[in-house]
LOBA-377602 format. One record per atom (N, C-alpha, C): residue number from 1; chain; atom name; x, y, z. Coordinates in steps of 0.001 Angstrom, whole numbers. Atoms other than C-alpha are relative to their C-alpha. Layout:
BEGIN
 num chaine atome      xx      yy      zz
 NUM      A    CA       X       Y       Z
...
# end
This chain:
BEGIN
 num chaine atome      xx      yy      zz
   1      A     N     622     874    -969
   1      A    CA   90638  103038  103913
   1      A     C    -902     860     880
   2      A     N     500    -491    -284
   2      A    CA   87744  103927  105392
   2      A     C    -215    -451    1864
   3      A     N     215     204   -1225
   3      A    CA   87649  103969  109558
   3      A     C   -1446    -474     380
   4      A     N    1593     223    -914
   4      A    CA   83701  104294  110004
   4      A     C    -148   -1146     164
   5      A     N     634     990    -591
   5      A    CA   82808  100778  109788
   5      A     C     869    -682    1459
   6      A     N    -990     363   -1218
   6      A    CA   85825   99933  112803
   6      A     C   -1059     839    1101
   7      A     N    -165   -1339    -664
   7      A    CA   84838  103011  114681
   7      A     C   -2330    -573     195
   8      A     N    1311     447    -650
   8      A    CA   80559  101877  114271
   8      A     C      54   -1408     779
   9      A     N     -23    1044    -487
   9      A    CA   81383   98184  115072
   9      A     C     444    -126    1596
  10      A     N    -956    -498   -1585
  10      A    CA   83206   99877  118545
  10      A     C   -1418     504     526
  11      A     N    1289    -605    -912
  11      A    CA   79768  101940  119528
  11      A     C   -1040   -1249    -293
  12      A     N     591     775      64
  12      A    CA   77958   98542  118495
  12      A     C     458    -803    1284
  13      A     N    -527     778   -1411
  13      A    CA   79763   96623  121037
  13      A     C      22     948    1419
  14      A     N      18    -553   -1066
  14      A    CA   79733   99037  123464
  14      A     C   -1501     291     727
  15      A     N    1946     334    -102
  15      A    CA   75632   98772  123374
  15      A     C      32    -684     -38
  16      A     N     226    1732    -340
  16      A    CA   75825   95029  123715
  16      A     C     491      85    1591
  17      A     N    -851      97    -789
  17      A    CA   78404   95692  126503
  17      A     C    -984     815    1366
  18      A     N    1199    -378   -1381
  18      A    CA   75404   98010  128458
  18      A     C   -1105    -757    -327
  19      A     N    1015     300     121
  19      A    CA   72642   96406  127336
  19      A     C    -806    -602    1778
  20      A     N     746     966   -1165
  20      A    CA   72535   93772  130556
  20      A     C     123    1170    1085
  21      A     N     150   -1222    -913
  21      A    CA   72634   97361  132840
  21      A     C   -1150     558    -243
  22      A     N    1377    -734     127
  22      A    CA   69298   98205  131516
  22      A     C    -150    1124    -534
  23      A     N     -22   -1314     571
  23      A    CA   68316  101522  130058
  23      A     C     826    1099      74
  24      A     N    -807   -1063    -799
  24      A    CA   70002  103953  132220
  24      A     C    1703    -518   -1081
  25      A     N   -1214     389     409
  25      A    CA   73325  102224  131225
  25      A     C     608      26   -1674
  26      A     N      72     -14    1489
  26      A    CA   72582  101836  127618
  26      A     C    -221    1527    -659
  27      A     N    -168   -1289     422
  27      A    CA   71824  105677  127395
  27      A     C    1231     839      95
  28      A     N   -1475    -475    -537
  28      A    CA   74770  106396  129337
  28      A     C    1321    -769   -1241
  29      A     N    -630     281     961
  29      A    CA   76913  104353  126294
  29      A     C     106     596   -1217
  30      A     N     166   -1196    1401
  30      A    CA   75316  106206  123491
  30      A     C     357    1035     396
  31      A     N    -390   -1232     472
  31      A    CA   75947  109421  124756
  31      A     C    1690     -85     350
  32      A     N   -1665     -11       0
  32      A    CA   80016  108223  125383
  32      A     C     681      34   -1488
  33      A     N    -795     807    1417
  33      A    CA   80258  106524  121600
  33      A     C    -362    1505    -480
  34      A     N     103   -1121    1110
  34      A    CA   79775  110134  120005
  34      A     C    1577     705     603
  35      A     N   -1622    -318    -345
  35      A    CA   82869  111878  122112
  35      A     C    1350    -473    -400
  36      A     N    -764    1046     129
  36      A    CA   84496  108705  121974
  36      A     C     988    -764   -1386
  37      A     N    -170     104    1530
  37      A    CA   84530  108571  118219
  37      A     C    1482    1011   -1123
  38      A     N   -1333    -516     412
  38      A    CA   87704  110994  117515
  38      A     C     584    -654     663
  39      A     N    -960     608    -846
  39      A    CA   89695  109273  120223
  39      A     C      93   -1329    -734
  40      A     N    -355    1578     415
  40      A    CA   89127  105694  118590
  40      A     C     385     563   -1161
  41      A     N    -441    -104    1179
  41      A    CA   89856  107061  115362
  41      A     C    1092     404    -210
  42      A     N   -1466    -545    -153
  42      A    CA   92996  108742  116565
  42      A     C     953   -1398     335
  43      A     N    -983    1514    -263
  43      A    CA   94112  105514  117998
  43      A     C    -120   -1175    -788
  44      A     N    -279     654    1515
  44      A    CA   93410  103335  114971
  44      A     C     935     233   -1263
  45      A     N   -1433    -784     625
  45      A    CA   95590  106254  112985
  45      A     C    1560    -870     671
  46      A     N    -714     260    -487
  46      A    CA   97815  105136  115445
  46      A     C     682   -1167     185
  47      A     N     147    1510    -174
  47      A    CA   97735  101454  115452
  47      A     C     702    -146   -1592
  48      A     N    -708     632    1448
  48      A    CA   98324  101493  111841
  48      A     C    1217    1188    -528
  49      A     N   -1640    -544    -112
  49      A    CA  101192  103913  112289
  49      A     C    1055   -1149     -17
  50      A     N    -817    1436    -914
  50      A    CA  102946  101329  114372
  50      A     C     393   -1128    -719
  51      A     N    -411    1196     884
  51      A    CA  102245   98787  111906
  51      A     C     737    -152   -1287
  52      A     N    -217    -749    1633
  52      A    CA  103259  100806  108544
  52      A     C    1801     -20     888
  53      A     N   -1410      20    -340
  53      A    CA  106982  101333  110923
  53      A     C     454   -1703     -72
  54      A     N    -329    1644    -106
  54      A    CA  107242   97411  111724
  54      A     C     207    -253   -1369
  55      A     N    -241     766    1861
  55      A    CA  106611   96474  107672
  55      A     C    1369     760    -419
  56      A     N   -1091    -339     483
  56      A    CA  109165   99238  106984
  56      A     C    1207    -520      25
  57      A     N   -1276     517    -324
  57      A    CA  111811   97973  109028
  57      A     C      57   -1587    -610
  58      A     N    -403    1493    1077
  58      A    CA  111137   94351  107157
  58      A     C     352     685   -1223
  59      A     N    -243    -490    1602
  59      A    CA  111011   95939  103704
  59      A     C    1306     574    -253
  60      A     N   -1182    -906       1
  60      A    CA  114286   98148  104454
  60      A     C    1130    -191   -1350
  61      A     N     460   -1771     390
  61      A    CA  115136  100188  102061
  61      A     C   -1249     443    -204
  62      A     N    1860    -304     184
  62      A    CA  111304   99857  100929
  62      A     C    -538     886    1247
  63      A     N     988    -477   -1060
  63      A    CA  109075  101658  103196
  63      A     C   -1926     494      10
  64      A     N    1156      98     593
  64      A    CA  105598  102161  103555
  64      A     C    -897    1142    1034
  65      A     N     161    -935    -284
  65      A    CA  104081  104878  104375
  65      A     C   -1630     228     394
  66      A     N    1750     160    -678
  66      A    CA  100180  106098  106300
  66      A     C     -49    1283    -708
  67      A     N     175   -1271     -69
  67      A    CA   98867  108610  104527
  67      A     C   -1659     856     324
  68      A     N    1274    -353    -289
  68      A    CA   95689  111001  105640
  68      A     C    -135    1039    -910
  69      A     N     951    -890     968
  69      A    CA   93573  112791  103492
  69      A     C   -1425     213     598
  70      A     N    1762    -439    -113
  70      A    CA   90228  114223  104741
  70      A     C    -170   -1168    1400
  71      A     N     406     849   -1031
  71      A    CA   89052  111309  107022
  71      A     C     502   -1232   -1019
  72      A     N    -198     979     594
  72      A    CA   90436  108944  104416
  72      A     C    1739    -726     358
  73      A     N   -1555     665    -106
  73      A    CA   93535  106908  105181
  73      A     C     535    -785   -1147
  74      A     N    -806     647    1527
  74      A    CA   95878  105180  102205
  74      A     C    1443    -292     990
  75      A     N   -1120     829       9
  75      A    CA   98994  103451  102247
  75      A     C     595     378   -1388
  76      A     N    -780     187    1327
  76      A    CA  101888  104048   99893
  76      A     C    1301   -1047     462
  77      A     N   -1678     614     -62
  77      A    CA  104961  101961   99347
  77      A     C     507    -108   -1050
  78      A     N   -1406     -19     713
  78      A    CA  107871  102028   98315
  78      A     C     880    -867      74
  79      A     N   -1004    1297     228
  79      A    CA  109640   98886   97058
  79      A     C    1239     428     -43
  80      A     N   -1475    -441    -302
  80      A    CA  113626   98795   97589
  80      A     C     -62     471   -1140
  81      A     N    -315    -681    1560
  81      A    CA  115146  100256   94423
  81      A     C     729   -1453    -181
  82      A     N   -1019    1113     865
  82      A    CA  116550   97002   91926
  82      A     C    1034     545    -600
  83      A     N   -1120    -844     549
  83      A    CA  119619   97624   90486
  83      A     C    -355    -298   -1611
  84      A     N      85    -291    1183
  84      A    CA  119821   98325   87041
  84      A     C     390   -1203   -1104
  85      A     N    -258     735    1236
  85      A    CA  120222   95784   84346
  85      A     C    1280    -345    -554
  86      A     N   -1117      -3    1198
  86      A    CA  122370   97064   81871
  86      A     C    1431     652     633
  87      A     N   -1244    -393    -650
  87      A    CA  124680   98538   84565
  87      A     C     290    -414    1183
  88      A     N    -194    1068   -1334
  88      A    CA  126952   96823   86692
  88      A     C    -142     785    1576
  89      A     N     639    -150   -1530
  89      A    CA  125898   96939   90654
  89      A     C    1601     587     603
  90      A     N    -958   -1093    -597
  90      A    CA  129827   97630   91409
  90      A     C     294    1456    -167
  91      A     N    -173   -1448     423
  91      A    CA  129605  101107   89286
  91      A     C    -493     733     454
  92      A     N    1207    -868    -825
  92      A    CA  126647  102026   90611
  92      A     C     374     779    1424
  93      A     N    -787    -689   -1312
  93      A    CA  128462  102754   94085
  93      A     C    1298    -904     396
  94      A     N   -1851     321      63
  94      A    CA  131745  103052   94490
  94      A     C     197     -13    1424
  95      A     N    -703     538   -1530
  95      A    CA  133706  101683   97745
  95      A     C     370     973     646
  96      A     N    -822   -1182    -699
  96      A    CA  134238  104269  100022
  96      A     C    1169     -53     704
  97      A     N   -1321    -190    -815
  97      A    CA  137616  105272  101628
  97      A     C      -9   -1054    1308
  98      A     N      50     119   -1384
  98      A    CA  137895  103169  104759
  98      A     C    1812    -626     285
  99      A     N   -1171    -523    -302
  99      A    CA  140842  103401  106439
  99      A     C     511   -1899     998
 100      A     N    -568    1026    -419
 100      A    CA  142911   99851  107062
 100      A     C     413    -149    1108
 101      A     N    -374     104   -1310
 101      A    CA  143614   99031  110624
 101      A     C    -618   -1233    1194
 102      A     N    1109     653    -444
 102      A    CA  142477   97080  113555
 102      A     C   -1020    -234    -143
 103      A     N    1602    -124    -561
 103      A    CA  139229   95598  113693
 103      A     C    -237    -756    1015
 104      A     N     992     605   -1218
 104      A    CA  136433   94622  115802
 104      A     C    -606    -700    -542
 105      A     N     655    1104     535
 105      A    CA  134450   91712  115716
 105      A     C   -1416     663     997
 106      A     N    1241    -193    -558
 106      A    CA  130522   92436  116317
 106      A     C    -660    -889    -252
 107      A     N    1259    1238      75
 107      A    CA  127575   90281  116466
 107      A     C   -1058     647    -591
 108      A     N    1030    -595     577
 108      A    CA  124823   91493  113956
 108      A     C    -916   -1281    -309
 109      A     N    1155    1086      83
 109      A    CA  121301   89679  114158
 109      A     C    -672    1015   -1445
 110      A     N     804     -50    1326
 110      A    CA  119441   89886  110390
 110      A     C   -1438    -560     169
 111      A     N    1310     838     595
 111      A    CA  115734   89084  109713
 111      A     C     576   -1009    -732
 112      A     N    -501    1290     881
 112      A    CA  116528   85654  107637
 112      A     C    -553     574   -1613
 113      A     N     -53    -435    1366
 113      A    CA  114907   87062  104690
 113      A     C     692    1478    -462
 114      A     N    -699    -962     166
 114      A    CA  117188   90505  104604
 114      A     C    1367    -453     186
 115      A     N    -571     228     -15
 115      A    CA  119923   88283  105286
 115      A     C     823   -1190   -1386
 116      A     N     157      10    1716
 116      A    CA  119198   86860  101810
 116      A     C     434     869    -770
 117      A     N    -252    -799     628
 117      A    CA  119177   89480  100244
 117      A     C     844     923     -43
 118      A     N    -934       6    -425
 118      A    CA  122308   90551  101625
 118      A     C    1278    -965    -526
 119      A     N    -952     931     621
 119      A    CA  124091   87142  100731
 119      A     C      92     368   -1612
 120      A     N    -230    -248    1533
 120      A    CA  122835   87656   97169
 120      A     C     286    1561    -460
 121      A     N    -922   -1342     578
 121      A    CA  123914   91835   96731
 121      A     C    1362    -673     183
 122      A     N   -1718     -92      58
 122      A    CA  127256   90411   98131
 122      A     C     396    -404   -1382
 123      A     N    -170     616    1191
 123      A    CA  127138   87769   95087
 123      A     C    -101     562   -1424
 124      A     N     306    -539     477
 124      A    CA  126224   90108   92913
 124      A     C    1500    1161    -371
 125      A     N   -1219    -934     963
 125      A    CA  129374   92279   92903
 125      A     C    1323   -1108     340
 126      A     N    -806     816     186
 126      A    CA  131306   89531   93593
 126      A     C    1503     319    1420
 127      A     N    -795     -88   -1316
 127      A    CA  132658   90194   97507
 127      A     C    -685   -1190     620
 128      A     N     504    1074   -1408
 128      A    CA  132179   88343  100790
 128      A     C   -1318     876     485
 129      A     N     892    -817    -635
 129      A    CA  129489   89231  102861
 129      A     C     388     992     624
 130      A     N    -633   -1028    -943
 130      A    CA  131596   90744  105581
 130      A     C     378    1390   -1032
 131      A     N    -657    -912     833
 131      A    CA  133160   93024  102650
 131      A     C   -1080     934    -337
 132      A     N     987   -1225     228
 132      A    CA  129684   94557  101684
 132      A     C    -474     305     781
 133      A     N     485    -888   -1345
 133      A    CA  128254   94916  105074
 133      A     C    1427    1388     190
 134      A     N    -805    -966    -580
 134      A    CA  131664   97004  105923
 134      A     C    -152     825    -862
 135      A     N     266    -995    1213
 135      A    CA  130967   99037  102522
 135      A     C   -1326     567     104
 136      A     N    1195   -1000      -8
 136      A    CA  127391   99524  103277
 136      A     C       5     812    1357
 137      A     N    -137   -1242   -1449
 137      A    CA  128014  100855  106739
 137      A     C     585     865     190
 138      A     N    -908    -999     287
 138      A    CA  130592  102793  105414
 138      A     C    -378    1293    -625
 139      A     N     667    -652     840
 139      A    CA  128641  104147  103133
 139      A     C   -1479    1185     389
 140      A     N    1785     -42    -892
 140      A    CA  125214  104589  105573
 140      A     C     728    1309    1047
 141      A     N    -141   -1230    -872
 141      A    CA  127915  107174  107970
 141      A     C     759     953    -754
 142      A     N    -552    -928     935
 142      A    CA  129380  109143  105174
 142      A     C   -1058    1077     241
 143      A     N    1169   -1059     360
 143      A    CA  127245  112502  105093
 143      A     C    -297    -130   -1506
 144      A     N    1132    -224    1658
 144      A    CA  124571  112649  102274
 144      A     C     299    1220    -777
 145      A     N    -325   -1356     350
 145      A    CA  125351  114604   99691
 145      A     C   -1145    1114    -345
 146      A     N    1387    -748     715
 146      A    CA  122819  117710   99323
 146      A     C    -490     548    -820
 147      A     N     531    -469    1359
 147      A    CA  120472  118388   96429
 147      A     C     488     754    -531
 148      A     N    -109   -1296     384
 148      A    CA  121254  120917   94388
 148      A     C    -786     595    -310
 149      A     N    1307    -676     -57
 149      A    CA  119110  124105   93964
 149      A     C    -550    -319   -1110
 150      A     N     895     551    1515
 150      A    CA  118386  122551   90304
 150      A     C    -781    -905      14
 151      A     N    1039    1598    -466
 151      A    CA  117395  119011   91846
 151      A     C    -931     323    1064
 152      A     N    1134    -438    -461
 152      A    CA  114934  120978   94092
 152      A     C    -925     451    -671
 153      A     N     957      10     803
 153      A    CA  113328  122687   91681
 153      A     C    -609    -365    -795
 154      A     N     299     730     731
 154      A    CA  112801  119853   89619
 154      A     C   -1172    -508    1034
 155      A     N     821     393    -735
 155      A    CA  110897  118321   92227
 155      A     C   -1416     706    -381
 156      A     N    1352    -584     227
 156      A    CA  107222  118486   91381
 156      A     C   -1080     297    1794
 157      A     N    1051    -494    -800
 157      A    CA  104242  120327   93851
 157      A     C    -573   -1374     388
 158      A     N    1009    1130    -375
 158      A    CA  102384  117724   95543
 158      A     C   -1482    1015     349
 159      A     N    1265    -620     -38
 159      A    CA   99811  120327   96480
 159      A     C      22     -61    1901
 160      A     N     -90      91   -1463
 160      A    CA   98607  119672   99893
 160      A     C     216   -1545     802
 161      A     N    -713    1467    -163
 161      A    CA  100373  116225   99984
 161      A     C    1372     104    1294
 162      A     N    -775    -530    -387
 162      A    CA  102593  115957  102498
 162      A     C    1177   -1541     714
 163      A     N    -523    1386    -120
 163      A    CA  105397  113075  103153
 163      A     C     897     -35     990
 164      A     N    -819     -77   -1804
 164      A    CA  107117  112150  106602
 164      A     C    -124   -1035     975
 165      A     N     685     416    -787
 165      A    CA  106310  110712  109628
 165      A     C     106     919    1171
 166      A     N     386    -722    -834
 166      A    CA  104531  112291  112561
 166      A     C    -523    -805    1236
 167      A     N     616    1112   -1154
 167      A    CA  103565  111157  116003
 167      A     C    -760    1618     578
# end
């Protein structure tokens, strides 16, 4: 995605915006829109930061990512992962330990469409809802297990690619 035409349509309006000040005013605009021109472009980066986090948190696990190259901006995403076909969704991850005892009752608000897709994983291995939320949250404070030095070096070079987020 290319910024310039945002970024000229901004020093266009900003010469409409002196025009009725007369010359003086209208010179005084042109020589702002050249300075002015990294700062709007930083805060357009920025704008569609903001917006690339918001989609994520709908898409969740998906995410979607800003990326910069040169003066060029892109978008990647990353759709949730589907489960597999030919193998069942309970094998795939196994129930972690949780330890029988009191509970607590909480109040959790869902987007309506993640709360879909929620009803149907539960249906899918054939629990309640409550039963896979407590398995995925169970699951979400377990520590991750880390790569091994074989599954690092598998990992291919991106070059000067670089994947994250930055503010």
């Amino acid at each position: 995605m290319d910024l310039t035409p945002f970024v000229e349509q901004l020093r266009r309006e900003l010469a409409l915006a002196a025009a009725p000040g007369g010359e003086e005013a209208q010179a005084l605009a042109e020589r702002l829109a050249a300075p002015l021109e990294s700062s709007v472009r930083l805060a357009l980066l920025s704008a569609l930061s903001v917006a690339a986090e918001e989609v994520t948190a709908q898409l969740a696990p998906g995410s979607v990512d800003v990326r910069l190259r040169g003066s060029d901006i892109g978008f990647a995403v990353t759709p949730p992962p589907a489960p597999e076909p030919h193998e069942p969704a309970a094998a795939a991850e196994p129930a972690p330990e949780v330890e029988e005892g009191e509970t607590v009752r909480i109040t959790l608000r869902l987007p309506e469409q993640l709360k879909g897709r929620v009803d149907e994983a539960a249906a899918r291995l054939g629990v309640s809802v409550n039963t896979w939320l407590v398995r995925a949250v169970a699951n979400a404070v377990e520590p991750a297990p880390r790569p091994s030095p074989d599954a690092r070096r598998g990992r291919r070079s991106a070059g000067s690619q670089f994947t994250g987020w930055a503010r």
